[in-house]
N, C-alpha and C positions, 0 to 999 in steps of 0.2 A: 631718765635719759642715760645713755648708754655711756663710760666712762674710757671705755678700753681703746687701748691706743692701735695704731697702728702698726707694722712693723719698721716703716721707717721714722717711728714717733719715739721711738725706746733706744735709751743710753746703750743696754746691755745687748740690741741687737746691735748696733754699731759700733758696739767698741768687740764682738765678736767675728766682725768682717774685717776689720781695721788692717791686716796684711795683704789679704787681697787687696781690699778699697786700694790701700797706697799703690800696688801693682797696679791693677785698671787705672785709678787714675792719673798715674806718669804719662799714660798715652791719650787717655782723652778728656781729660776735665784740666789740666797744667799749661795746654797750649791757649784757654779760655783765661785761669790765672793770667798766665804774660800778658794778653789782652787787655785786662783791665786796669793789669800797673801801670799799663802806658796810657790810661785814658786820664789818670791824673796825675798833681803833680806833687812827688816824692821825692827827695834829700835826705842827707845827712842829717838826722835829729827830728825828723817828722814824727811824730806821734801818731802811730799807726794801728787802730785795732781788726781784728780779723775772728768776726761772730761764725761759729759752726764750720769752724779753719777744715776739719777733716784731716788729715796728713799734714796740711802748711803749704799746698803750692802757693797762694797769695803770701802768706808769710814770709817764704822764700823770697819770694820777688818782690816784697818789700825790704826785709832785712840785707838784700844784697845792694840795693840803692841808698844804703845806708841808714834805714827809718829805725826810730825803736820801736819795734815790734811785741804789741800783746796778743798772742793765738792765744783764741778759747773754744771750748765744745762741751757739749752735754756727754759727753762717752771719754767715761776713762780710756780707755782701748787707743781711743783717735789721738789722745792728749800723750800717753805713751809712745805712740809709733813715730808720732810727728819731733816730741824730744830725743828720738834716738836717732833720727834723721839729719835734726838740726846739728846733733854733735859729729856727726860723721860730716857733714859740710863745713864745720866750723865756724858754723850763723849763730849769733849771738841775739837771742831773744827771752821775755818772758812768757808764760802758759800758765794756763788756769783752767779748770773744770768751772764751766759757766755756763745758764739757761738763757740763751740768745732773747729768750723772752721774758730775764727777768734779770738785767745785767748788775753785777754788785757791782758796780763802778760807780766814780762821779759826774754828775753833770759836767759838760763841756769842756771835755778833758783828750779829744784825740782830733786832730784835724783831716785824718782819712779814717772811717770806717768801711770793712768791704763784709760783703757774706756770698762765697761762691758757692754756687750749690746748694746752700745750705737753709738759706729762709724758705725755698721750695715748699722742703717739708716741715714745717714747723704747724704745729698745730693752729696755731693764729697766728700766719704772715703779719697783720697790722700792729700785734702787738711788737712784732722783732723789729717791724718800720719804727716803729716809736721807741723803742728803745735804741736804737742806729743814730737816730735823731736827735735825742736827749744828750749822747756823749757827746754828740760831734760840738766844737768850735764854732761861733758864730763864723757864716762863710764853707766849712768844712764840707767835704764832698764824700759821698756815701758811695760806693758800686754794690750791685745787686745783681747777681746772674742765676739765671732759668733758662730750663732747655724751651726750644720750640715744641709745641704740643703738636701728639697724632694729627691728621697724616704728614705733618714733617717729621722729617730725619729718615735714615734707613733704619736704624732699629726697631721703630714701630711696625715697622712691614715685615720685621726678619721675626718678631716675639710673636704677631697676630699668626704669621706663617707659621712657625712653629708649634704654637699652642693648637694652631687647626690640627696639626697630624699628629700633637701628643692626645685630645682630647676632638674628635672628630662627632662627634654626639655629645656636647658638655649638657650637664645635669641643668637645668633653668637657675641656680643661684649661682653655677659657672660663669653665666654668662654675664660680659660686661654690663654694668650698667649705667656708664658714661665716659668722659673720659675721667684717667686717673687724677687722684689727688696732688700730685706734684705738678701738672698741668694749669694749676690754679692761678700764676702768674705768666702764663705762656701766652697772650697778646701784648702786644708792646703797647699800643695806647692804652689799655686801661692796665697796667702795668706804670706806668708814665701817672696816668692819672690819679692811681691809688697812693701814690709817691705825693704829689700835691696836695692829696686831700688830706694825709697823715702830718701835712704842717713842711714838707720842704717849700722854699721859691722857685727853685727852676728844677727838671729834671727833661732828659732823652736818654735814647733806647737805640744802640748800635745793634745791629743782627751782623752774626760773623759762620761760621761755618769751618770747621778743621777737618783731617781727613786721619784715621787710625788704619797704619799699613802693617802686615803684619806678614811672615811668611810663610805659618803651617796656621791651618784652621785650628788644631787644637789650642793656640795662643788667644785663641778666641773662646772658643766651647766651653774648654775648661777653668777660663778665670770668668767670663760671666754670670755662674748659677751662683758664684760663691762672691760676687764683690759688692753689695748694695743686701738689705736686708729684705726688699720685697723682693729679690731674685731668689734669695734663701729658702724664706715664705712660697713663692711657690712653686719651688722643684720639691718641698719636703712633703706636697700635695699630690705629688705625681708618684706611679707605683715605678717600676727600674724599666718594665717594657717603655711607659709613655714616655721616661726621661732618654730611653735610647733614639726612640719618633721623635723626640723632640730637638735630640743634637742632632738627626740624622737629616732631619727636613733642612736645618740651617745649612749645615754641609753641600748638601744637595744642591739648593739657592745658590750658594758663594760659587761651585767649581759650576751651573752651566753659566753663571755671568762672569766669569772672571778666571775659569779656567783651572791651571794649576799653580796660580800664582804669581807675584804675589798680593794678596789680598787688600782690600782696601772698602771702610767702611767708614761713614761721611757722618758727623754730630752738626746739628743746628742749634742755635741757642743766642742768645738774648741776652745784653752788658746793659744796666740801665746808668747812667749817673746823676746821679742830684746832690742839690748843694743846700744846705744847712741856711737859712733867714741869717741876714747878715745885722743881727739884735745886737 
């Protein structure tokens, strides 16, 4: 069986997007952050961990409610960007290079665990469930966020679009052959349910929706190919004509629906929260 990971499964691809990621993500993965810190409840002195942190927007928005904050990630890159960030805020927290799926920490040691974005892609989602679980505090409450799967969000329309006029005859292993892997938590009930069967008591599923406004398209074009490691993956499959068909179709989409600006492109996604057996 086949061992090779994926491109968003590898440290070294994500700690080589890590300045992008932090760009992209201030505008569309931070306003999902805020969302969740307000789904539970956080103070002064809260024992807060934050699995496959990325940059730290959940970090942030715990350590500014006063929690003590542990950010970890499997990508040096992310762990660097996110402490250089932290100092320029003047947020006082701990980091750690850590495998969400294999936490060196101790049992029942944080009374909020979150992972934004980040269990997505993990290669065994159940085991990050269980290891989320294991730290949390009897009672302790876990957030978990995933985007909404194809055909939600605009994005999935704007990349299918695109890919048709960079690759307009794709070769038969081009073509999809389902939806993607990070889609693998994108229904909320079974989402909700896999959250139950991994040993929490209760667990639901907020659907929210933010909008990324921007005011020249290249604010777009240009930090997408570079901010996530399958966008990397595959523009570095594309020859410079398909990658110009490729920005050129986006472009085209964005000014007949929306003109000359300014631009505005809508994320869907998925807050789960569950709460730790109160043992």
């Amino acid at each position: 069986m086949s061992t090779t990971l994926a491109p968003e499964q590898r440290a070294d691809a994500w700690s080589a997007v890590a300045e992008a990621y932090h760009r992209f993500s201030q505008q569309v993965t931070c306003p999902f952050a805020e969302d969740a810190a307000r789904l539970v409840r956080m103070g002064a002195g809260t024992r807060v961990l934050d699995v496959a942190a990325g940059t730290g927007n959940f970090a942030f928005a715990a350590a500014r409610r006063g929690a003590r904050v542990l950010a970890t990630d499997f990508a040096p890159g992310m762990i660097a960007r996110l402490e250089e960030e932290a100092r320029a805020a003047g947020l006082s927290m701990e980091t750690a290079v850590m495998d969400g799926q294999a936490l060196d920490l101790p049992d029942r040691s944080f009374e909020v665990v979150a992972s934004i974005f980040g269990l997505l892609f993990f290669p065994d989602p159940d085991k990050g469930i269980h290891e989320m679980l294991r730290v949390l505090v009897p009672g302790g409450r876990a957030l978990i966020s995933t985007w909404a799967p194809p055909p939600r969000g605009e994005m999935s329309r704007l990349m299918g679009l695109a890919m048709a006029a960079a690759l307009p005859d794709p070769p038969p292993a081009a073509a999809p052959s389902g939806p993607p892997p990070w889609a693998r938590l994108g229904d909320a009930e079974a989402l909700r349910t896999r959250l139950l069967d991994n040993g929490f008591a209760n667990a639901h599923v907020v659907e929210l929706r933010h909008v990324w406004v921007f005011d020249e398209l290249a604010q777009f074009t240009e930090t997408m190919p570079r901010a996530a490691p399958p966008a990397v993956a595959l523009f570095a499959t594309l020859t410079s004509t398909q990658r110009s068909a490729f920005v050129r179709a986006i472009e085209d989409d964005f000014r007949a629906r929306q003109g000359d600006g300014p631009y505005a492109l809508t994320h869907d996604a998925m807050i789960a929260v569950a709460t730790a057996p109160a043992r």
